[in-house]
C-alpha positions as CSV (number, residue, x, y, z in Angstrom):
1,X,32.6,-41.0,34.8
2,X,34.4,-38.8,37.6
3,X,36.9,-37.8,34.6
4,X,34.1,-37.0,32.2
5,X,32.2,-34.7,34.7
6,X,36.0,-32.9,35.7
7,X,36.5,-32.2,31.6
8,X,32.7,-30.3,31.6
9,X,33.9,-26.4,31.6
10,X,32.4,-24.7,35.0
11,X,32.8,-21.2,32.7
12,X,32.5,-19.9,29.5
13,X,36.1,-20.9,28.1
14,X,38.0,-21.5,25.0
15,X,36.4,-25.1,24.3
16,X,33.0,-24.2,24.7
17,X,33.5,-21.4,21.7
18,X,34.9,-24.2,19.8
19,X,32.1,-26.4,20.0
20,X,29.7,-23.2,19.6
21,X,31.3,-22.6,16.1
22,X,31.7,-26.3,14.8
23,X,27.8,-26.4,16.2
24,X,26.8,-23.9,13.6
25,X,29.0,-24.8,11.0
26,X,28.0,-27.9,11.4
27,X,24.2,-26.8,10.6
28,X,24.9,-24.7,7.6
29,X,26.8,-27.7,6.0
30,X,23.9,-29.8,6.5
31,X,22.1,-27.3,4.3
32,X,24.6,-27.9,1.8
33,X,24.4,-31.3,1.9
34,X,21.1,-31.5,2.0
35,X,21.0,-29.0,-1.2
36,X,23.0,-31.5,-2.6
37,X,21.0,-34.5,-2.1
38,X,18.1,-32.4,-3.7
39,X,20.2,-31.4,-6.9
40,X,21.6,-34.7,-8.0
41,X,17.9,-36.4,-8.0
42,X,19.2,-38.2,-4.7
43,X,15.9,-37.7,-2.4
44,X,14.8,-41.3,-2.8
45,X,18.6,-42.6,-2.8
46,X,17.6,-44.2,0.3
47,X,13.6,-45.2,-0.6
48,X,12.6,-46.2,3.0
49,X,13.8,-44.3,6.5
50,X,14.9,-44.0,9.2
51,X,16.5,-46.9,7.2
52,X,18.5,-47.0,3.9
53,X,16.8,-50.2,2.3
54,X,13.5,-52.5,4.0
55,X,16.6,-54.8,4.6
56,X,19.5,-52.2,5.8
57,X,20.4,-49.7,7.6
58,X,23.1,-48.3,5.0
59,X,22.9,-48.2,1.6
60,X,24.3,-50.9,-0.5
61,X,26.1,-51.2,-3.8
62,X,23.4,-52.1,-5.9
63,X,22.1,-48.3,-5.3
64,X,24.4,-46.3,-6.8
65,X,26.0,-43.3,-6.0
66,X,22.3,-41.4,-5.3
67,X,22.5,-44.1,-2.3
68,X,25.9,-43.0,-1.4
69,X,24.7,-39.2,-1.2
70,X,21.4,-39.4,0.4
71,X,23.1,-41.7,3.5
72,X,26.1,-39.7,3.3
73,X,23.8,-36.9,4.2
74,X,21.7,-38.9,7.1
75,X,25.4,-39.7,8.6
76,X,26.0,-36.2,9.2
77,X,22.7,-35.8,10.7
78,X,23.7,-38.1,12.9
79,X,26.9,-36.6,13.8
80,X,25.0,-33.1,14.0
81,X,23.1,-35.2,16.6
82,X,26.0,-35.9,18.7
83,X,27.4,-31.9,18.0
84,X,24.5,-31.0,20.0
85,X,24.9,-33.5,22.2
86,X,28.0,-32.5,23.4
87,X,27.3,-29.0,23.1
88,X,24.4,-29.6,25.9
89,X,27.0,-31.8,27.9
90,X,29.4,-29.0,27.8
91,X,26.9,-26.7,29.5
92,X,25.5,-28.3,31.9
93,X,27.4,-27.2,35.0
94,X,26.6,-23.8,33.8
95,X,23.0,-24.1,33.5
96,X,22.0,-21.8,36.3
97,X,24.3,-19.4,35.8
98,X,23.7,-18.9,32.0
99,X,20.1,-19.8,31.6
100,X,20.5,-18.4,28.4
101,X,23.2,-20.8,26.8
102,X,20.8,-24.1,28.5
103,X,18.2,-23.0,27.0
104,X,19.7,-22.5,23.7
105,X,21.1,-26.2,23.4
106,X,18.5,-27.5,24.8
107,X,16.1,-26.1,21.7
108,X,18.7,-26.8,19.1
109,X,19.0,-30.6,20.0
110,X,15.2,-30.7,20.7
111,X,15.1,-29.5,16.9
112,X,17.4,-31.7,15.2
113,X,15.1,-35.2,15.7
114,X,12.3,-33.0,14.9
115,X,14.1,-31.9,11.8
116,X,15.1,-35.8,11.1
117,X,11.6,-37.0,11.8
118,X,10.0,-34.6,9.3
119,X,13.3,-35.7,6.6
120,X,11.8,-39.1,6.7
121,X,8.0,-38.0,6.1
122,X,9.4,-36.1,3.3
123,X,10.8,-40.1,1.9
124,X,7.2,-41.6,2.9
125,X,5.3,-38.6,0.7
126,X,7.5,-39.3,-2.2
127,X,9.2,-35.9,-1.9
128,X,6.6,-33.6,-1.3
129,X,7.5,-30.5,-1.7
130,X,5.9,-28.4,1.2
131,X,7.0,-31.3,3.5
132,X,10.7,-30.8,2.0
133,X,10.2,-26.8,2.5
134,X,9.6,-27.6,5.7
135,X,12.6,-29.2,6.2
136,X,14.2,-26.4,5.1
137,X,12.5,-23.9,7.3
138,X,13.9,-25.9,10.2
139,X,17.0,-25.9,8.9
140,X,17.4,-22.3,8.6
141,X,15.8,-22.1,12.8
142,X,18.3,-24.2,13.8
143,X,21.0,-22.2,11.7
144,X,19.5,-19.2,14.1
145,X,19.8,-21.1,17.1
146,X,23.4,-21.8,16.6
147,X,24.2,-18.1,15.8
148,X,23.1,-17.0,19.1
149,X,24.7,-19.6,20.8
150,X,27.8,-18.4,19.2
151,X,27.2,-14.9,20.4
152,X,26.2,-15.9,23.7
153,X,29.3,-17.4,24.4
154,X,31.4,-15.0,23.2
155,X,30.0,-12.1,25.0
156,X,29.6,-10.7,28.5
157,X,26.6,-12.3,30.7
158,X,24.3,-10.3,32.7
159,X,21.2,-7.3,31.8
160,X,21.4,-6.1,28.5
161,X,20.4,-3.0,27.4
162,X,19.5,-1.7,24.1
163,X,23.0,0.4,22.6
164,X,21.8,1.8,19.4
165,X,18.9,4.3,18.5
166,X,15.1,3.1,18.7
167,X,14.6,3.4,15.5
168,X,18.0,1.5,14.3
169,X,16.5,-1.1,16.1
170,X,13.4,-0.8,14.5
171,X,15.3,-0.9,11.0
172,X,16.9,-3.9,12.0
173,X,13.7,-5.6,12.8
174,X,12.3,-4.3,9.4
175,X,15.4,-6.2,7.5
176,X,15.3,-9.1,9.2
177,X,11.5,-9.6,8.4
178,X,11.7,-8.8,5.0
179,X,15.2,-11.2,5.0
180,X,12.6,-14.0,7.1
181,X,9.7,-12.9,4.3
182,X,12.6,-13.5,1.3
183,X,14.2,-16.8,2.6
184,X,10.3,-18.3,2.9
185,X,9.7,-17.6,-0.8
186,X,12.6,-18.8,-1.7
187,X,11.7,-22.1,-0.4
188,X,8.1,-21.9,-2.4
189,X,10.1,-20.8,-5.5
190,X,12.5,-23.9,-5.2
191,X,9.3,-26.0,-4.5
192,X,8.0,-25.2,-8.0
193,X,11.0,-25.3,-9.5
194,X,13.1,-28.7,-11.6
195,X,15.0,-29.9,-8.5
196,X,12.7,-32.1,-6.9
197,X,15.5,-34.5,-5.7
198,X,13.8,-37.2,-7.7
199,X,12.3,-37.1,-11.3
200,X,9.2,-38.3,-10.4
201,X,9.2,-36.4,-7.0
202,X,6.0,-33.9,-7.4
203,X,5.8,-30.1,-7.9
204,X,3.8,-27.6,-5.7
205,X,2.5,-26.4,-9.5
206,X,2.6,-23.0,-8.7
207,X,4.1,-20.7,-11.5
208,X,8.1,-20.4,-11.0
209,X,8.5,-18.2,-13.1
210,X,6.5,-15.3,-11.6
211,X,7.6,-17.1,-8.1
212,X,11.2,-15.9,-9.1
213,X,10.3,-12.0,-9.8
214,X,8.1,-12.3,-6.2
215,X,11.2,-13.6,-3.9
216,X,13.3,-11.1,-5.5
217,X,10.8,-8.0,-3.9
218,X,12.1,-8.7,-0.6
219,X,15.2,-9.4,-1.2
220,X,15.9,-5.7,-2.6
221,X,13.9,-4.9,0.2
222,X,16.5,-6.4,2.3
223,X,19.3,-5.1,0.4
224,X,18.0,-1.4,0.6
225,X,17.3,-1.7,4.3
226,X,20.7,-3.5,4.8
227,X,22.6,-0.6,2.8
228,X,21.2,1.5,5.6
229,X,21.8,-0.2,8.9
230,X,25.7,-0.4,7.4
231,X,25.7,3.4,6.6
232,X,23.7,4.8,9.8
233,X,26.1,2.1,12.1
234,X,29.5,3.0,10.4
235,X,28.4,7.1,10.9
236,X,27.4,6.7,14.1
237,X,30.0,4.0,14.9
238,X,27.5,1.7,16.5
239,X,28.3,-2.4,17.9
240,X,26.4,-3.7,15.1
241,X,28.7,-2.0,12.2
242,X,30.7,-5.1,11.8
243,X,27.7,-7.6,11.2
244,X,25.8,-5.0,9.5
245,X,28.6,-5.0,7.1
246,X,29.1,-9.4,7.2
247,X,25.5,-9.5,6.1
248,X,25.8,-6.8,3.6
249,X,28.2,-8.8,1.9
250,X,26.5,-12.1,2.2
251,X,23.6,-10.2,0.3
252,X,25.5,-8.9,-2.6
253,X,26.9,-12.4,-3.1
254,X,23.1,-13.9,-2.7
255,X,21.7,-11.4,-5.5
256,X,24.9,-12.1,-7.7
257,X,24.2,-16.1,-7.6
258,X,20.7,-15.8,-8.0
259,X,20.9,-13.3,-11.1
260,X,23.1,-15.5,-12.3
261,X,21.3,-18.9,-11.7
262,X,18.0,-17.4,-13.0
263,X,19.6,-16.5,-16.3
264,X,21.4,-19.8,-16.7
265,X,18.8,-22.9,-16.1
266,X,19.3,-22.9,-13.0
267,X,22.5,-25.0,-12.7
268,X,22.7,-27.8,-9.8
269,X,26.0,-25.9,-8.3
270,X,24.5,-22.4,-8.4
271,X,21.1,-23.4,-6.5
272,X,23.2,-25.1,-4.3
273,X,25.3,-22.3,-3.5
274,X,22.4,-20.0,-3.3
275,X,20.5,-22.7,-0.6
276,X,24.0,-22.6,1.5
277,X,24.2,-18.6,1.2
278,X,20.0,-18.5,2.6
279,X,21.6,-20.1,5.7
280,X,24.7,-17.8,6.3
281,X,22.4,-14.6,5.8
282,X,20.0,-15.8,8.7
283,X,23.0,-16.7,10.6
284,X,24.5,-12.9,9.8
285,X,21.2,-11.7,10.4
286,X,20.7,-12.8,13.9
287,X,24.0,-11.7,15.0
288,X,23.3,-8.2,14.0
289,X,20.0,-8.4,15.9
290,X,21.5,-9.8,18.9
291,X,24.4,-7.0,18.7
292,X,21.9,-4.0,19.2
293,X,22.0,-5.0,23.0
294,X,25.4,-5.1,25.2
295,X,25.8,-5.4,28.9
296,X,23.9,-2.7,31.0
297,X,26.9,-0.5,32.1
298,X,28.6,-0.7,28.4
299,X,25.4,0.4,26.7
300,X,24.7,3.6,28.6
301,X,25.7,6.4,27.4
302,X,29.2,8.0,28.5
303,X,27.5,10.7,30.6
304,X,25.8,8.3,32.5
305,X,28.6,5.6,33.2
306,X,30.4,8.8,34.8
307,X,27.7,9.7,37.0
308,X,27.0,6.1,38.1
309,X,31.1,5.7,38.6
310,X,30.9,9.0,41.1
311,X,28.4,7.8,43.3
């Protein structure tokens, strides 16, 4: 035990960034998986929860590879489980100095039994698909969760103050609503669409078609706004510039796949794809929010930092 405690880092070091990035790539693969489970009829691989059969745990031979993927994809909610245990472990002689990074683990693991238990109601309802949506939304909070505990770690601790314009602030907040707004839809769209993860699995009966035109508003709306936090942050050379520009990209790549998925049936791999890229742009998208503060004394301006230094 005395060898466990020693190992806990007492700072911010080099392992705790490690387990800060496996953390949230650990979440955005579960999205995949979980996409996956849904695309290849798989839901109901496992029929009961939180075990596989009435009589096991795991899933047996007799169910096929649907079994396979649907346990495949509770195992690594399990190890996801033990991700954020660790990652709370790893804290916890820091806790009163960084507040922030306890706080942070200690929401992310709250949510991952949450996000389990509401996985299993999903089985019980036969696939329903606001339950499954749901499923989804806490997904994509986690995948937030995890991005700023990446930041946190990897940046100075202390006051922050805001180091951009108001009003790039404001625009920031505008994208990341309508990118909140577009990622929501998307999961109603899905919820009408023909992966149900099961072929008897119900629809919400909404029209998909016109569900498709009405998550693509927002998402231009994103674009546009996104086109203009890159060009106002690379002019003005502001902290955010880099992420700005990562979530730019992530966006081109999201309208390309979904273009392309809406005028080919939808393919399994495509939908996929498109679930896995929903959970790298919120990921993208809180790390440009969380980039429009730095420490107090870095985000003053210049003429300030040299009075403060002469006094």
């Amino acid at each position: 035990m005395k060898q466990i405690f020693s190992w806990i880092p007492d700072r911010v070091d080099r392992r705790l960034r490690v387990i800060a990035w496996v953390y949230l790539a650990a979440q955005i693969l579960l999205v995949g998986t979980g996409g996956l489970v849904r695309l290849t009829g798989s839901g109901l691989g496992c029929p009961t929860w939180p075990t596989c059969t009435a009589d096991s745990l795991v899933n047996t031979p007799e169910m096929g590879v649907h079994g396979i993927i649907e346990f495949g994809n509770r195992l690594l909610a399990v190890i996801l489980g033990l991700v954020a245990i660790l990652a709370f472990v790893a804290i916890l002689r820091l806790r009163r100095a960084r507040r922030d990074l306890f706080w942070l683990t200690l929401l992310a693991g709250f949510g991952i039994p949450a996000q389990a238990l509401i996985g299993g109601i999903s089985v019980w309802t036969g696939l329903n698909p606001y339950v499954v949506g749901l499923h989804f939304v806490i997904s994509v909070v986690l995948v937030t969760l995890c991005a700023a505990f990446v930041h946190r770690v990897s940046t100075t601790p202390g006051a922050r103050a805001l180091a951009v314009p108001r009003w790039y602030a404001v625009l920031a907040g505008a994208t990341a609503f309508f990118a909140a707004v577009t990622i929501l839809v998307g999961i109603i769209t899905t919820g009408s669409g023909p992966h149900a993860g099961d072929a008897h699995a119900p629809r919400n009966g909404l029209d998909s078609e016109l569900l498709q035109h009405v998550h693509s508003w927002p998402a231009y709306a994103t674009f546009v706004l996104t086109v203009l936090l890159v060009a106002f942050a690379l002019r003005r050379r502001l902290p955010a510039a880099g992420w700005a520009t990562l979530l730019l990209v992530i966006e081109l790549m999201q309208i390309g796949v979904g273009l392309l998925q809406a005028n080919t049936g939808l393919p399994p791999f495509l939908v996929g794809l498109h679930m896995v890229l929903a959970a790298a742009l919120a990921a993208a998208t809180t790390a440009v929010l969380l980039n429009l503060r730095q420490p107090a004394l870095v985000a003053e301006p210049r003429p300030l930092r040299a009075q403060a230094a002469l006094r």
